[in-house]
C-alpha positions as CSV (number, residue, x, y, z in Angstrom):
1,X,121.4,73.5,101.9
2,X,123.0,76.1,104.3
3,X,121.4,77.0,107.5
4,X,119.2,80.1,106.7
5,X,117.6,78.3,103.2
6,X,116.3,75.5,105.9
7,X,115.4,78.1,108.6
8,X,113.2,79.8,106.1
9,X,111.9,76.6,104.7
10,X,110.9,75.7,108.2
11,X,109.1,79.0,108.4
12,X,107.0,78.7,105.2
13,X,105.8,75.6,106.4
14,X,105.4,76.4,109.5
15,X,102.9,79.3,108.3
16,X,101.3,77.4,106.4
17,X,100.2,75.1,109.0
18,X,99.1,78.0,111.3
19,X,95.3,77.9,112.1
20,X,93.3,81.1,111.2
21,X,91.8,81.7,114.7
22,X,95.5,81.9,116.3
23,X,96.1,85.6,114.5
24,X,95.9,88.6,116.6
25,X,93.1,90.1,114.0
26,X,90.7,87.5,114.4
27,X,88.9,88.2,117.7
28,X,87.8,91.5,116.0
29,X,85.5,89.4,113.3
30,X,82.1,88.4,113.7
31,X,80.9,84.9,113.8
32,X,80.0,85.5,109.9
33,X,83.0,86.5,108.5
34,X,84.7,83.9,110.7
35,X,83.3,81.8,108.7
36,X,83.6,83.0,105.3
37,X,87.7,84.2,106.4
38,X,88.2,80.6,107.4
39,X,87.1,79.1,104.1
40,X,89.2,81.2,102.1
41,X,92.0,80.9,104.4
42,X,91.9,77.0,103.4
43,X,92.4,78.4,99.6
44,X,95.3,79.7,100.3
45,X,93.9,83.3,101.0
46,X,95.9,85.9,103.2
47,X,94.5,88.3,104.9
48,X,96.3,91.7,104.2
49,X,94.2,93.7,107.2
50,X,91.3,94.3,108.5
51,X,89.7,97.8,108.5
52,X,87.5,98.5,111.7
53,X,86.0,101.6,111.9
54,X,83.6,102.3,114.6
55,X,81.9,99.0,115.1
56,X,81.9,97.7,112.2
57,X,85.3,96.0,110.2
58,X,85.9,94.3,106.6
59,X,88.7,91.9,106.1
60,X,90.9,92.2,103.0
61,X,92.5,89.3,101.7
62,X,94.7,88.3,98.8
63,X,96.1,85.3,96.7
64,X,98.1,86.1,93.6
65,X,97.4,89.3,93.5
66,X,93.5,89.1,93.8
67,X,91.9,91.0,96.3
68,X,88.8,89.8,98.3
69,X,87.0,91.5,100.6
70,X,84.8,90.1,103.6
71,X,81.7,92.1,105.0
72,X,80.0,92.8,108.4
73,X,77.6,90.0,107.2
74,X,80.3,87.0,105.5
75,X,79.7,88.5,102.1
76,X,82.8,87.5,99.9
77,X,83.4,90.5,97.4
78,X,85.6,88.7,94.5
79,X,86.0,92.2,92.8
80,X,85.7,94.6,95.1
81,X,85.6,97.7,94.0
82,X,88.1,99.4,96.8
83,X,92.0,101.1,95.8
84,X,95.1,99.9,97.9
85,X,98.1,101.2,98.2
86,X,100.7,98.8,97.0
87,X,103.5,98.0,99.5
88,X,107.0,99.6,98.2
């Protein structure tokens, strides 16, 4: 196995291993969806952003293609019912 395979390995890992309060986004989140991003986090859930807009913010996540969305209140949205523009 050459050098960059194991480096990337490593990294994968790594990330996976990473707890969910060390990201940059989570100190916008309210003590509910803290809660609810944490759990799915444990799933296997990313989070793809987090829209804020005035006060207020909902978290987008993701795992194999299925998009979640978390509310102001910890509300978990299996299918919400919001368009995203796919990544090229």
């Amino acid at each position: 196995m050459n050098s960059s395979k194991l480096k990337k390995m490593w990294t994968n890992i790594h990330r996976r291993h990473r707890n969910v309060e060390s990201y940059d986004w989570w100190e916008y989140l309210n003590y509910a969806q803290k809660f609810s991003v944490s759990s799915l986090f444990k799933y296997g859930y990313k989070i793809r952003f987090v829209r804020r807009e005035e006060h207020k913010s909902m978290v987008v996540m993701s795992l194999e293609g299925n998009d979640v969305t978390v509310d102001e209140d910890g509300f978990i949205d299996t299918s919400p019912d919001i368009e995203l523009r796919q990544s090229i």
